[in-house]
C-alpha positions in Angstrom: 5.6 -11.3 -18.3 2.2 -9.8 -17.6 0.4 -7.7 -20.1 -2.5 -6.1 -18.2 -2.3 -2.5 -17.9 0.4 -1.3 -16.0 -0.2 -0.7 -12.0 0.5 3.1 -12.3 -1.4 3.9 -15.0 -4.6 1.9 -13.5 -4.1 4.0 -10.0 -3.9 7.3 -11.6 -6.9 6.7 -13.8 -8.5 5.5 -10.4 -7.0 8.4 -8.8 -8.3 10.7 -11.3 -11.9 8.8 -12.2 -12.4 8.8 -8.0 -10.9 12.0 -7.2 -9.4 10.0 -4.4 -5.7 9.7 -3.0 -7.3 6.7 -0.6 -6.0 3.6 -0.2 -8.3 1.6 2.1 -6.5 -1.2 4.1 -7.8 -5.0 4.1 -6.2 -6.4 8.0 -9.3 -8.4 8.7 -8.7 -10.3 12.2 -11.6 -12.1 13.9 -11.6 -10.3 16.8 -11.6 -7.1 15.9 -14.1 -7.7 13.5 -16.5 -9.2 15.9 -15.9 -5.7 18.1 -16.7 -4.0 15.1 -19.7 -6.3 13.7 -20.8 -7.8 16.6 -22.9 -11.2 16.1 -23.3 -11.1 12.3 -19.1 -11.6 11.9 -19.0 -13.5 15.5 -18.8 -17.3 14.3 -15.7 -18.0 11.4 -16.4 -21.1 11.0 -19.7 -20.7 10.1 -20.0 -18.0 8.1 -16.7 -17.6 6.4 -15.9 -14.4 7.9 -12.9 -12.8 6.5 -14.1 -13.2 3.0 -17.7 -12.0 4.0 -16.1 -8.9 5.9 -14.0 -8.0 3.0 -16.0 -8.1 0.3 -18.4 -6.0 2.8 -15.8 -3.4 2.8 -14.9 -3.3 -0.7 -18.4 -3.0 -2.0 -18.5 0.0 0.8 -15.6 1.9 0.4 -14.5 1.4 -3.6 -16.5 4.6 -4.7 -13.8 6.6 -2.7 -10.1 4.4 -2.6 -7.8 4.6 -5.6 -6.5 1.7 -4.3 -6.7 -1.4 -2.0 -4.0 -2.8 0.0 -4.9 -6.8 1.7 -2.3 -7.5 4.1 -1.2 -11.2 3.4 -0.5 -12.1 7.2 -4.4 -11.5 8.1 -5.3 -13.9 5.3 -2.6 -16.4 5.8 -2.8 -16.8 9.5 -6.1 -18.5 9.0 -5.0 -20.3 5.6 -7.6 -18.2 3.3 -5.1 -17.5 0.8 -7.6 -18.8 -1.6 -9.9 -15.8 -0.3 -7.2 -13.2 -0.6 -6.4 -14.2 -4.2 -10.3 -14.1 -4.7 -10.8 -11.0 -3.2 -7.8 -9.3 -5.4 -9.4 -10.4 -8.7 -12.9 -9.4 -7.4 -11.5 -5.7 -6.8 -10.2 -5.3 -10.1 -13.1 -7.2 -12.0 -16.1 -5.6 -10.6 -14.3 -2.1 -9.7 -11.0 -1.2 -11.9 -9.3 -0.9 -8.7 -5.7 -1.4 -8.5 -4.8 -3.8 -5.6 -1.1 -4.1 -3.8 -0.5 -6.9 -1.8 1.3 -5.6 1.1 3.8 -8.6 1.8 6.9 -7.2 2.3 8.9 -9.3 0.8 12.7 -9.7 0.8 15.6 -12.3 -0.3 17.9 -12.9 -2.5 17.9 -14.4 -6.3 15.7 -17.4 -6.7 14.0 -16.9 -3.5 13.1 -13.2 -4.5 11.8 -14.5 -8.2 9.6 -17.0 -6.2 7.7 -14.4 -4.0 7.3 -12.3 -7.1 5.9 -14.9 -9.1 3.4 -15.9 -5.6 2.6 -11.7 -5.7 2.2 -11.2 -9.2 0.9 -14.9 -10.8 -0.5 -16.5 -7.8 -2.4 -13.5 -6.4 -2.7 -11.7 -9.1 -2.0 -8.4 -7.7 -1.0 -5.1 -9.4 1.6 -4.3 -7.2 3.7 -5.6 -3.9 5.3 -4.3 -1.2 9.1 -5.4 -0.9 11.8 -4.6 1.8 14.7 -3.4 0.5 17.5 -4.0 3.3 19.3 -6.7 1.2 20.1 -4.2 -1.8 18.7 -3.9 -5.4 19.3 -7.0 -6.5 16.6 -8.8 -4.4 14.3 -6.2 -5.9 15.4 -6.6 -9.3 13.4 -9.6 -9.3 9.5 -8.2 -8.7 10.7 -5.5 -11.2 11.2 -8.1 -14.3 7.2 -8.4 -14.1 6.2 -6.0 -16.9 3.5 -3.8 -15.6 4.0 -4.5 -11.7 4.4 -1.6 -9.1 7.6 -3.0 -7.0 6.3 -0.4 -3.8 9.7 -0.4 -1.5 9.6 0.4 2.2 12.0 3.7 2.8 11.0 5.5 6.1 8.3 3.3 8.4 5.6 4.7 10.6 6.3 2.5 13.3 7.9 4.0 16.3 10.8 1.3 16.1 11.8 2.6 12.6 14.4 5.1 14.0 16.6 2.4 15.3 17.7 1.6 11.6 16.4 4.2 9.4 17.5 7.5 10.9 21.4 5.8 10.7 23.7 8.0 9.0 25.6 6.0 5.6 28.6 7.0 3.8 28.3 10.5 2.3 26.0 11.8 5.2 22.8 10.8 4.1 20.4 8.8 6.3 19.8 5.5 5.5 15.9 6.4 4.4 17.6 8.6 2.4 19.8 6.8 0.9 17.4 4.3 0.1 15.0 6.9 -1.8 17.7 7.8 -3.9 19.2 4.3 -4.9 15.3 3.3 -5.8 14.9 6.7 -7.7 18.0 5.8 -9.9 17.0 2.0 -10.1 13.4 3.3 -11.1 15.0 5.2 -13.9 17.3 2.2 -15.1 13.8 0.6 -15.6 12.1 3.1 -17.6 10.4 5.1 -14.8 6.7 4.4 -12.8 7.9 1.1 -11.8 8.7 2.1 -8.2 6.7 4.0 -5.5 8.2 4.3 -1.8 6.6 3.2 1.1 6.6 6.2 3.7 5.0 6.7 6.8 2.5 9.8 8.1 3.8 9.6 11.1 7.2 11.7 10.5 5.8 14.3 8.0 9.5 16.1 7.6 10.9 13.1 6.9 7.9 12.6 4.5 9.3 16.2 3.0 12.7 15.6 2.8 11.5 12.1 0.4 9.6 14.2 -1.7 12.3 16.5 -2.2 14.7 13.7 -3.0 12.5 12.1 -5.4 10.7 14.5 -7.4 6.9 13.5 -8.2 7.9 9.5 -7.7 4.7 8.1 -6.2 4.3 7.7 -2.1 2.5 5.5 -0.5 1.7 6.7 2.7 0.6 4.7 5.8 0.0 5.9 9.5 -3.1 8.0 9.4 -6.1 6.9 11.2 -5.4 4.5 14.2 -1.8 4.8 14.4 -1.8 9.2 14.3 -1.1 10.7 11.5 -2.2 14.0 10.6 -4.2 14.3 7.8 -3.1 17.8 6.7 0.4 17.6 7.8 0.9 14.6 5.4 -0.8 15.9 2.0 1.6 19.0 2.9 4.8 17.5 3.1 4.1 14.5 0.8 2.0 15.6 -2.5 3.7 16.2 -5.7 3.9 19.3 -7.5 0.4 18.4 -9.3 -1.0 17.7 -5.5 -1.1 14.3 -6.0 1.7 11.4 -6.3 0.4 9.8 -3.0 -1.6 6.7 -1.9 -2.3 7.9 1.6 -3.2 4.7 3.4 -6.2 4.0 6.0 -6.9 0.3 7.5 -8.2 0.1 10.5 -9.6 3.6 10.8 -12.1 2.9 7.7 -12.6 -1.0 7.9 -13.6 -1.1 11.7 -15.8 2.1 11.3 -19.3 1.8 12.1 -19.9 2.7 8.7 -17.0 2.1 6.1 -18.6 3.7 3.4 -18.8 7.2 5.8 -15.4 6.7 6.8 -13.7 6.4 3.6 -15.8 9.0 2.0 -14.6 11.7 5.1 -11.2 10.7 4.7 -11.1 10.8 0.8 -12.4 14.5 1.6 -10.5 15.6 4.2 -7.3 14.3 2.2 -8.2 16.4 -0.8 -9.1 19.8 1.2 -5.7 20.0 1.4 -4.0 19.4 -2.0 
């Protein structure tokens, strides 16, 4: 069991000590970054790029995220899981950030209790994204961790989302629905601030009706930026009733940037002008 400080109350100190609902996105790919960096990023092999570009970032952007989210497929496609677990401990070392490792992880007993342990003991990180399609007891698992967020995909950004999550279950709800409401009760079972919900900017009244079902439980929000999402129209439907209770996610709209620090500090703004 870990005994750091618990993942929520580091983000809302982060939250609070930034004034920031950011969470800046880490999906370093070599091409994109050489687009974005030109020659200095334009040879991996020689100059380590993903952990170059990253730590670029962080050192850019941390005055304005309350959080950071590495996405473990950039970093293990090219077998740097050795940087990512660097890179994690160097956030919250030299920045009291809070870090999730968005993995997205999902199985049943043993096999769950393994990628918790690779998110939480390996990595290091404060909190993981899970999927929860195989029920609660594949998430039970991540939440055994004292101190973890366990941060549970509920209503996607992605386009292909509807085919799944707009289904209607037994007692009329949707199944995003459905799934907000079984993780707000499992949430409770485990003392409360264990869970957040993974919910995307791209369907704001579906953002609304979550927030309605779940009260001030924390969001974190993805789909602003390069995939669409309106800035306004998501701190509407999705804040809390203290204007806050959301981790409203940029990537590639902040890391590719000509100037990341810029970026992050006009989207922290923006994102507050609104609460």
């Amino acid at each position: 069991m870990s005994k750091q400080r618990p993942f929520f109350e580091k983000l809302r100190s982060a939250q609070e000590r930034k004034n920031s609902l950011l969470c800046v996105g880490l999906d370093p790919d070599h091409v994109s970054i050489a687009k974005a960096r030109g020659n200095e990023y334009a040879d991996p092999a020689r100059h380590n790029v993903i952990h170059r570009f990253c730590s670029d970032t962080i050192a850019a952007t941390a005055k304005y995220a309350c959080a950071f989210k590495p996405n473990a497929a950039f970093f293990s496609c090219y077998e740097k899981e050795d940087e990512l677990q660097s890179l994690i401990f160097h956030i919250q070392r030299s920045y009291s950030t809070p870090v999730i490792l968005d993995a997205k992880r999902g199985d049943i007993g043993n096999t769950a209790e393994r990628y918790a342990e690779e998110a939480f003991v390996r990595f290091g990180a404060d909190a993981v994204t899970v999927n929860p399609y195989m029920g609660c007891d594949t998430i039970e698992p991540f939440l055994k961790h004292e101190g973890k967020g366990v941060i549970v995909l509920c209503r996607t950004s992605n386009p292909g989302g509807s085919d799944f999550q707009d289904l209607v279950t037994k007692g009329g709800l949707r199944l995003y629905e459905r799934v907000a409401v079984k993780m707000a009760e499992l949430d409770e079972r485990y003392g409360g601030n264990r869970i957040a919900l993974v919910v995307g900017a791209t369907r704001p009244s579906e953002l609304a009706r979550v927030r309605e079902l779940v009260g001030d439980m924390e969001l974190l929000i993805p789909g602003i930026g390069a995939q669409g999402g309106d800035v306004e129209a998501t701190v509407k439907a999705g804040k809390n009733r203290h204007g806050a209770g959301m981790m409203i996610n940029s990537s590639r709209g902040i890391i590719y940037a000509q100037d990341p620090a810029k970026a992050a500090r006009a989207t922290r703004d923006e994102i507050n002008s609104y609460r």
